[in-house]
Every structure is written in C-alpha cells, then in structure tokens.
C-alpha positions, 0 to 999 in steps of 0.5 A: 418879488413874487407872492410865493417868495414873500411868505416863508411859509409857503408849504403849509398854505392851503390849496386855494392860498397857493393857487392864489399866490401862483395868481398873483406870480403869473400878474406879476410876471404879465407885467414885468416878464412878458417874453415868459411863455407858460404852459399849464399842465393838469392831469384829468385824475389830479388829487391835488388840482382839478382840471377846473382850478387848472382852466381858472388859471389858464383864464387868469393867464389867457395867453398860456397853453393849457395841456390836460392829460388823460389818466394822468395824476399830480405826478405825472404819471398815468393812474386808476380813477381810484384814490388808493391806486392813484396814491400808490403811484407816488411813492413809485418810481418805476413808473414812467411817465404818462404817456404823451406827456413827453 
C-alpha cells in the first residue's frame, strides 16, 4: 500500500509530510513497479513546492525527468513573481496553460 493511502488524513498533513509520503511512494513503486516512468514537474514560481524540494525528489528518484518551467506557478499556469498576482491565477480559469508545458 502507498504511504498516501495509509493515512486518511493525508489533506491536512504539512508540506514536508507530504513531500515525505511522495518519497516513500516513489520507493515504493522503485521496487515493485520499475517499468513507472516518472516525470517531476516544478514551476520557477511554485508557492507550494520550490524548485529545490522538486530537485530533492528528482535525487530520491534519479532515473526520473526533472522539468522546471519558467514563469510557471503550482498550477500550471504562467504567473508574476508576486505573491497576489501569482494567487489570483488560481482562481482563474481563462488562463492557459503555461506556455511550453503542453
């Protein structure tokens, strides 16, 4: 069973906790799912997860792709380097996609 499945209160655990239950998945999965490609997808202006925490799970799982995204926040869209600007992109489903992404 994968580390997020085992804890029911997976939503409310903190970053770090569930940057640690990723971890634990992608071990996991190393061992009994080796045919799984992954690809790690971290934008230069995620609120959420930096492109450091993304380059700590790209070590942990060597054999993924790594893809950090100019301009782009947590949700995939292209934001400004301030916070209240990059915010207001969530809540905005006009925008497109950052570009390059797709």
């Amino acid at each position: 069973m994968l580390a997020s499945q085992n804890n029911h209160s997976y939503t409310s655990l903190s970053l770090k906790d569930k940057l640690l239950h990723l971890l634990m998945d992608l071990v996991y999965c190393d061992r009994r799912c080796s045919s799984i490609v992954v690809l790690i997808i971290n934008g230069e202006r995620d609120l959420q997860v930096t492109v450091q925490e993304a380059k700590e799970l790209h070590e942990a799982k060597a054999e993924a792709k790594l893809l950090v995204m100019d301009k782009m926040n947590h949700v995939f869209k292209e934001a400004s380097e301030d916070r209240k600007g990059n915010v207001e992109t969530y809540f905005n489903s006009d925008l497109p996609l950052a570009d390059g992404l797709v």
